[in-house]
C-alpha positions, 0 to 999 in steps of 0.5 A, a space after each residue: 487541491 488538484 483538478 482530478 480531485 476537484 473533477 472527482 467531488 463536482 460530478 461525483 463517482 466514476 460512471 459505469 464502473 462495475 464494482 461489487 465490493 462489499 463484503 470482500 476481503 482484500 488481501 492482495 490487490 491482484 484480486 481487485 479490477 481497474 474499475 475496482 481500484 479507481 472506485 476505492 481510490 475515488 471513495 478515499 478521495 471523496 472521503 478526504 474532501 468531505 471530512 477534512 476540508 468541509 468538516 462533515 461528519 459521517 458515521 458511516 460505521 457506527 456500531 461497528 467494531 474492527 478488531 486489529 490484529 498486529 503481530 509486528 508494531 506499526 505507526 502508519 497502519 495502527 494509527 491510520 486504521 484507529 483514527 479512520 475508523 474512528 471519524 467513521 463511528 466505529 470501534 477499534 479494537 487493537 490486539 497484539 500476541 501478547 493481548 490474545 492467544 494468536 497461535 499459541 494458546 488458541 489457534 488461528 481458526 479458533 480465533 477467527 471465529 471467536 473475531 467473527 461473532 464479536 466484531 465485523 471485521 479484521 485488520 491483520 498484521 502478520 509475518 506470514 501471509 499464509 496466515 492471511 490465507 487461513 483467516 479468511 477460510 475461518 472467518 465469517 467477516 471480511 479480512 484486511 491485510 496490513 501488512 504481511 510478508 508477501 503483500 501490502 495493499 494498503 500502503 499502495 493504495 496511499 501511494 496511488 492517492 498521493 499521486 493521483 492528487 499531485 499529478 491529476 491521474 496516474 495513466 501514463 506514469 512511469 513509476 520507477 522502484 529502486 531496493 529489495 524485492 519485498 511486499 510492497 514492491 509486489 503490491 505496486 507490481 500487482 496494481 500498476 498496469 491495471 491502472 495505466 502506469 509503467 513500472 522500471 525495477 532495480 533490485 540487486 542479484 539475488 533481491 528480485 521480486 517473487 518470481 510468480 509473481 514477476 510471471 503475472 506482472 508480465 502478463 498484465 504488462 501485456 494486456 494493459 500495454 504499459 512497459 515493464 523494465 527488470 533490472 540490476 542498475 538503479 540509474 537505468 531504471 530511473 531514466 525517465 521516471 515520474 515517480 521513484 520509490 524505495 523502502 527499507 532494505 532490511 524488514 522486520 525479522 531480518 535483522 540477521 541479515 543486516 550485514 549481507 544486506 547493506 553490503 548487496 545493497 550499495 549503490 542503491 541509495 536515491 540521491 539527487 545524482 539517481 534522479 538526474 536521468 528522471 522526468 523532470 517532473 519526478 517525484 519520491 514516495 517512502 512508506 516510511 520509517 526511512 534510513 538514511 543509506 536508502 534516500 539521503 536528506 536531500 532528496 527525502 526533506 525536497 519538494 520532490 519528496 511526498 512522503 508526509 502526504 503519502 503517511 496521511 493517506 493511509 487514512 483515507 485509504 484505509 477507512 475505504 476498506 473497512 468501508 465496503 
């Protein structure tokens, strides 16, 4: 265990932070402070140590009931939300479109008001995020994204666990992406300065990130004073990184696309050659499941690589959101 960790369990909480957290919904982590995010990353933390490493029980959501809505199969994001919420008390309840009428039969407002009288809250696994958006217009319960094409909080909010626990914080991190433009690289972007770290993109011609969202990134930059870096040329973003990130360069739905995508994509795979230019002290995070032309063996089975850590703590994490 880290000292941060350890700091964080001795004098518990972090003092003076300024959080209303309960009840929100969370889908998009530019909607959540600095003192917002620490107070989550602190919760998931203190979870962590009191459930795995002391053995207590806390059925913090006893009679509750999370309803899970997937649209697109997962095996981090089920699994995490179904055990969490689990050692926590509650009940799950996993719904595919095949398992309810999601805009077919029965539309989505009429089906976030039906969740809304039976359960307490929602984990929503879409292809659009605009679906998100109409949810939590009908809804009466908090709404969690688990993934949808624009965002992908909890996923960014393992990875921050991971290297909050590796490192012993994350202010002054430089955090280096290297691959498509895509939800979860959006979410890092909407989060990173507000919590001290540096962040260096490389994405091929025609991949950038969304470009509203670039807009805010570099008006965070700003007013946070950390650096940001906008690239085409992988081995000049990772010059210096502490961190170096990737993901799948062809997502679900896109599968038409694979041809054009491998092909705009070469070059970028991380190898121990990309990580020459990187802080010494560098490390990898995938959220998983990886293909080989994105992170060859050698860098994805390394000491450097988190990945297995950063899988588990999809756990702590999401249990803190279906906490609030």
């Amino acid at each position: 265990m880290t000292k941060s960790v350890h700091f964080l369990h001795r004098y518990g909480p972090p003092a003076q932070m300024n959080v209303h957290l309960k009840g929100r919904d969370l889908l998009t982590l530019q909607n959540y402070t600095a003192d917002e995010l620490k107070y989550l990353l602190w919760t998931a933390s203190d979870l962590k140590q009191r459930i795995k490493h002391k053995g207590e029980y806390l059925p913090l959501m006893q009679g509750k009931s999370l309803a899970m809505i997937f649209e697109k199969r997962s095996t981090r994001t089920r699994l995490s939300a179904e055990t969490g919420f689990a050692l926590l008390g509650g009940h799950p309840s996993f719904l595919t479109t095949q398992d309810i009428h999601l805009g077919t039969n029965e539309s989505l407002t009429d089906t976030a008001r039906v969740l809304s009288s039976m359960t307490n809250a929602i984990l929503a696994r879409v292809y659009k995020h605009n679906d998100l958006d109409l949810m939590t217009k009908e809804a009466t319960i908090p709404i969690i994204n688990g993934l949808s094409d624009l965002y992908h909080p909890l996923q960014i909010l393992a990875d921050y666990l991971t290297l909050q626990e590796h490192y012993g914080g994350l202010n002054g991190l430089t955090v280096t992406w290297i691959g498509d433009g895509n939800n979860i690289l959006h979410s890092i972007m909407m989060s990173a300065a507000k919590l001290g770290m540096h962040l260096r993109i490389a994405t091929p011609k025609g991949f950038e990130p969304d470009l509203r969202i670039t807009q805010i990134t570099e008006q965070y930059s700003k007013e946070y004073g950390t650096k940001l870096l906008l690239t085409t040329d992988p081995l000049e973003a990772a010059d210096g990184a502490n961190v170096l990130v990737t993901d799948t360069w062809i997502s679900m739905g896109q599968e038409e696309e694979k041809k054009e995508r491998l092909k705009a994509f070469q070059g970028y795979q991380i190898t121990m050659q990309t990580a020459k230019s990187a802080a010494s002290n560098w490390t990898f995070l995938h959220c998983l499941p990886r293909k080989p032309e994105e992170v060859d063996d050698e860098v994805f089975y390394s000491p450097r690589s988190l990945v297995f850590q950063e899988a588990e703590n999809r756990k702590w994490t999401t249990m803190v959101t279906k906490r609030r």
